[in-house]
C-alpha positions as CSV (number, residue, x, y, z in Angstrom):
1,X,-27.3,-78.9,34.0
2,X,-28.6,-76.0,36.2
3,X,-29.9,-77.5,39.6
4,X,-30.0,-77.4,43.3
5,X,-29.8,-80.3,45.8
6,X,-30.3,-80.4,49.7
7,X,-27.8,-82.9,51.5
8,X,-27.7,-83.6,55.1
9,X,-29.9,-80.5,55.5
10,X,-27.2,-78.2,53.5
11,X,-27.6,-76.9,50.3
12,X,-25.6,-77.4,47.9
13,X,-25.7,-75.2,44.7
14,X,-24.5,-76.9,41.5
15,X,-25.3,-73.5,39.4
16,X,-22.5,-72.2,37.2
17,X,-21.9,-68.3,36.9
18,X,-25.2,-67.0,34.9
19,X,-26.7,-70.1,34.8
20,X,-29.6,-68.8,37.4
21,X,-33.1,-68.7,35.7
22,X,-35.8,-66.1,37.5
23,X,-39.3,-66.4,36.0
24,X,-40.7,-63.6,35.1
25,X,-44.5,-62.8,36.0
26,X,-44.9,-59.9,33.4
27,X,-47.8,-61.0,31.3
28,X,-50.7,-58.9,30.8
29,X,-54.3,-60.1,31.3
30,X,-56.4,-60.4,28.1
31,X,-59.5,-58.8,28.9
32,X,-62.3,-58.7,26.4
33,X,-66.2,-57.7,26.2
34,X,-69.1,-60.5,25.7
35,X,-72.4,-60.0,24.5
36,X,-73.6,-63.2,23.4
37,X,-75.8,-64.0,21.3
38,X,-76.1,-60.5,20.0
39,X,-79.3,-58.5,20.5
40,X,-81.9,-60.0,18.0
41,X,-81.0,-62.8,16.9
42,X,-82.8,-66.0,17.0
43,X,-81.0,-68.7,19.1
44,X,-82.2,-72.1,20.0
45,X,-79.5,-73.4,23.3
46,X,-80.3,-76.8,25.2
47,X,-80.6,-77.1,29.1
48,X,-77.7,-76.1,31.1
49,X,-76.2,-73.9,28.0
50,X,-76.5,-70.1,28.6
51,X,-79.1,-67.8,27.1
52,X,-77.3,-64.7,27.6
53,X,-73.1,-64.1,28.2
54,X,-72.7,-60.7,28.9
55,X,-69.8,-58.7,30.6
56,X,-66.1,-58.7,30.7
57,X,-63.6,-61.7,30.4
58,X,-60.2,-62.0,32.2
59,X,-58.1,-64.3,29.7
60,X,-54.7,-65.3,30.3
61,X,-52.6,-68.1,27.7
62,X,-52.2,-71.0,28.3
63,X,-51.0,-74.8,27.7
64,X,-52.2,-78.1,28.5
65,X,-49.7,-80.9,28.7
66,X,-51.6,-84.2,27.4
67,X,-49.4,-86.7,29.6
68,X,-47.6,-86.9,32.9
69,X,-43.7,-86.6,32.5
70,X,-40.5,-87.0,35.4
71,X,-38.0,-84.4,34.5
72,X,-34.4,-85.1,35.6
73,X,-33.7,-88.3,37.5
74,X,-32.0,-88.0,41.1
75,X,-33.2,-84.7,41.2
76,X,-36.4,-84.2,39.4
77,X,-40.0,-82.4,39.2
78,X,-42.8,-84.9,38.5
79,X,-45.5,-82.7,36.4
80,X,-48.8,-84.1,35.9
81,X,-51.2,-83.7,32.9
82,X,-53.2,-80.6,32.9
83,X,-53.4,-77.0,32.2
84,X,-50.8,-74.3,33.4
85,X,-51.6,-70.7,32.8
86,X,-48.9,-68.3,31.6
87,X,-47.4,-65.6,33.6
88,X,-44.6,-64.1,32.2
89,X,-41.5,-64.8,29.3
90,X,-38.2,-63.0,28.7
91,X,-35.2,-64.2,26.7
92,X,-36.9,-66.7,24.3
93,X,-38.7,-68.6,27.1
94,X,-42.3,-68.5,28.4
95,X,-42.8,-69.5,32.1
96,X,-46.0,-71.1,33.3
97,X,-47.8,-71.9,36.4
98,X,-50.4,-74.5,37.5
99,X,-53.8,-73.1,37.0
100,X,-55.8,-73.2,40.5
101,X,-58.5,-75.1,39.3
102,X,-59.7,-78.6,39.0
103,X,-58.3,-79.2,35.3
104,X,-55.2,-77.5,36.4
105,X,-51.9,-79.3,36.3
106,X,-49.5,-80.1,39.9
107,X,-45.9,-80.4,39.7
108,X,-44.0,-82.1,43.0
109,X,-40.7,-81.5,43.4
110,X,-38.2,-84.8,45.0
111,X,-37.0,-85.7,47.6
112,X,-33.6,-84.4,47.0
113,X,-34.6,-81.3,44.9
114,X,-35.6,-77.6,45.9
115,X,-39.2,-76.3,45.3
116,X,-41.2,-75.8,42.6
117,X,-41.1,-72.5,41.3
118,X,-42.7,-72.4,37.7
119,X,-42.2,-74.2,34.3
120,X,-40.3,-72.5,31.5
121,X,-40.8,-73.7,27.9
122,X,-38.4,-72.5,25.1
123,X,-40.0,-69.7,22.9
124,X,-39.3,-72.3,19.8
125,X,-41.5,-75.7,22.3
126,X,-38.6,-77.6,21.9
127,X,-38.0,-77.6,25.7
128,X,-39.2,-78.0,28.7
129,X,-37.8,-77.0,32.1
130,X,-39.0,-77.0,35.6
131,X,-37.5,-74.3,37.8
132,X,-37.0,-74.1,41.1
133,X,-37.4,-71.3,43.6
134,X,-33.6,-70.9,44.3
135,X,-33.2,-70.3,40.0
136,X,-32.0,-74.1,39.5
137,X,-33.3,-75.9,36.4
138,X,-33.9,-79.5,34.9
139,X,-34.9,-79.7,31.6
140,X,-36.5,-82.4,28.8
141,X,-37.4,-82.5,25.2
142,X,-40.9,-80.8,25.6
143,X,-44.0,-83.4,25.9
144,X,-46.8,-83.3,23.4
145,X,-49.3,-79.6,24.9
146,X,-52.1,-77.6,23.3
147,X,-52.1,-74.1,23.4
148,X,-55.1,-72.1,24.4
149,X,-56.5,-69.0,26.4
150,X,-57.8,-69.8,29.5
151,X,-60.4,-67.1,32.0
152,X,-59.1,-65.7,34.8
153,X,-61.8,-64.9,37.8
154,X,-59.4,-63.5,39.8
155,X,-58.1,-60.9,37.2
156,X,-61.1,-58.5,37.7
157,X,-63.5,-59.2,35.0
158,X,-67.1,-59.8,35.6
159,X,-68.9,-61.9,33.3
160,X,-73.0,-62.2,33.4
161,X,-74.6,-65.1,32.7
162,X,-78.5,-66.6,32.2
163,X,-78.5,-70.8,31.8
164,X,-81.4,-72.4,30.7
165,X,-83.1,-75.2,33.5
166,X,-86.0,-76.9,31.2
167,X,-89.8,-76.3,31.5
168,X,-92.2,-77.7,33.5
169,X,-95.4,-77.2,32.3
170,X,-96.1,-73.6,31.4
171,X,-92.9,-72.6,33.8
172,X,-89.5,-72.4,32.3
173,X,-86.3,-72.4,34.9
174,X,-83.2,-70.1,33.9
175,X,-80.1,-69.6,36.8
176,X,-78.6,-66.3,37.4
177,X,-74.5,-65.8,37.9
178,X,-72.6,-63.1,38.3
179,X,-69.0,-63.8,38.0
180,X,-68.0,-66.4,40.6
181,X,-71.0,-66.1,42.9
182,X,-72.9,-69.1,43.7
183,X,-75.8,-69.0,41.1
184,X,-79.4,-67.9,41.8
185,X,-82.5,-69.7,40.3
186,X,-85.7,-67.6,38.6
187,X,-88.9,-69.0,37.1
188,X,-91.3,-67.7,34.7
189,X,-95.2,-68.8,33.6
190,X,-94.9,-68.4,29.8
191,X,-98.8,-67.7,30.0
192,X,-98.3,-64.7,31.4
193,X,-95.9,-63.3,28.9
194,X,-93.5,-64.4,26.4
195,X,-90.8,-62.2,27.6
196,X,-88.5,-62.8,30.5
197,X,-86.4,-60.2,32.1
198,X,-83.6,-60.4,34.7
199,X,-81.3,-57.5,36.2
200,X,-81.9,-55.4,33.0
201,X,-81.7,-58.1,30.6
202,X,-84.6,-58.7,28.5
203,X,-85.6,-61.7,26.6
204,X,-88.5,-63.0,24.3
205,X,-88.9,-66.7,23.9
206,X,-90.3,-68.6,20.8
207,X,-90.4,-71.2,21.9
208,X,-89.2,-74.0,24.7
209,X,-89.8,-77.8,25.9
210,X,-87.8,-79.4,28.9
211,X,-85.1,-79.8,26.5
212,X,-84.1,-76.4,24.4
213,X,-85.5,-72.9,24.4
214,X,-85.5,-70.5,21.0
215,X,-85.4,-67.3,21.8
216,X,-84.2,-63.6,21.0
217,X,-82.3,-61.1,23.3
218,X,-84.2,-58.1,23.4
219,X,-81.4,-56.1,25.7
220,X,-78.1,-57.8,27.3
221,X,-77.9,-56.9,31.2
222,X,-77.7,-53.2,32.8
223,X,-74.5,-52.1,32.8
């Protein structure tokens, strides 16, 4: 077993010649173009789905461990549930952080054992290894996961978006985002015109109730 311990505030390498393990970050970002639903089509959505996704999307891989799990004993990494994004893989292994959001998985290092540097699952899923800054490892028959490709905000892409908010009356609500800005609200009297437009995007509604909204995309947003 690859690992490092602290004792009495020295550390103590028990790492055999070649036995280090760096993680490599050297996996691209996905990035792909929305437009969705495509221009004229008829689409009925329900409140707080979106009318309109259009833009680029940042995706990265990832994997979702269904359960907690300890791995190792006196020295150990205690790795919660939830989603860790990959970031790079070399020599049949695939290493993988915690994603930086609420669903995103924490791993805690203990008491006797160096930080947390990234996971590393064998290309084949057999195994599963936390790794530690210094390029120790503890290892365990890998836990039941899901693979599945995750967005990544910070990654550059910028995704438009148009939600539906119900209708009040002749008034039907739709919020505004762009990318990870806080979202802005917009109303519109269907009396006046059946068609709604927003920062180039232009849309004609069939029909809508406080519930869902049927409607066709006319033209996705300005580029």
């Amino acid at each position: 077993m690859c690992g490092i311990t602290r004792l009495l505030g020295v550390v103590l390498p028990l790492v055999l010649a070649g036995c280090i393990t760096t993680p490599q970050y050297n996996t691209p970002v996905q990035v792909q173009q929305v437009t969705a639903p495509p221009p004229g089509q008829t689409v009925t959505v329900t409140v707080g789905e979106d009318m309109l996704r259009d833009g680029t999307v940042a995706n990265r891989p990832a994997i979702r461990l269904h359960a907690p799990l300890t791995i190792g004993g006196l020295l150990s990494y205690t790795v919660s549930a939830g989603i860790y994004t990959q970031v790079g893989a070399a020599d049949g292994a695939v290493f993988y952080r915690p994603e930086d959001t609420p669903e995103g998985g924490r791993v805690q290092a203990g008491a006797l054992t160096d930080p947390f540097e990234a996971l590393m699952l064998r290309s084949d899923g057999a195994e599963l290894c936390g790794v530690s800054t210094l390029g120790g490892k503890l290892c365990t028959a890998a836990p039941p996961y899901d693979r599945l490709t995750r967005p990544d905000p910070q990654a550059g892409g910028r995704l438009q978006t148009l939600t539906y908010g119900g209708r009040i009356g002749p008034v039907i609500r739709v919020s505004y985002r762009d990318g990870i800005l806080p979202p802005v609200e917009a109303q519109y009297d269907l009396t006046e015109s059946p068609e709604i437009t927003y920062r180039g995007a232009r849309i004609r509604v069939t029909e809508a109730t406080g519930q869902q909204i049927t409607y066709q995309v006319i033209q996705p947003f300005g580029r």
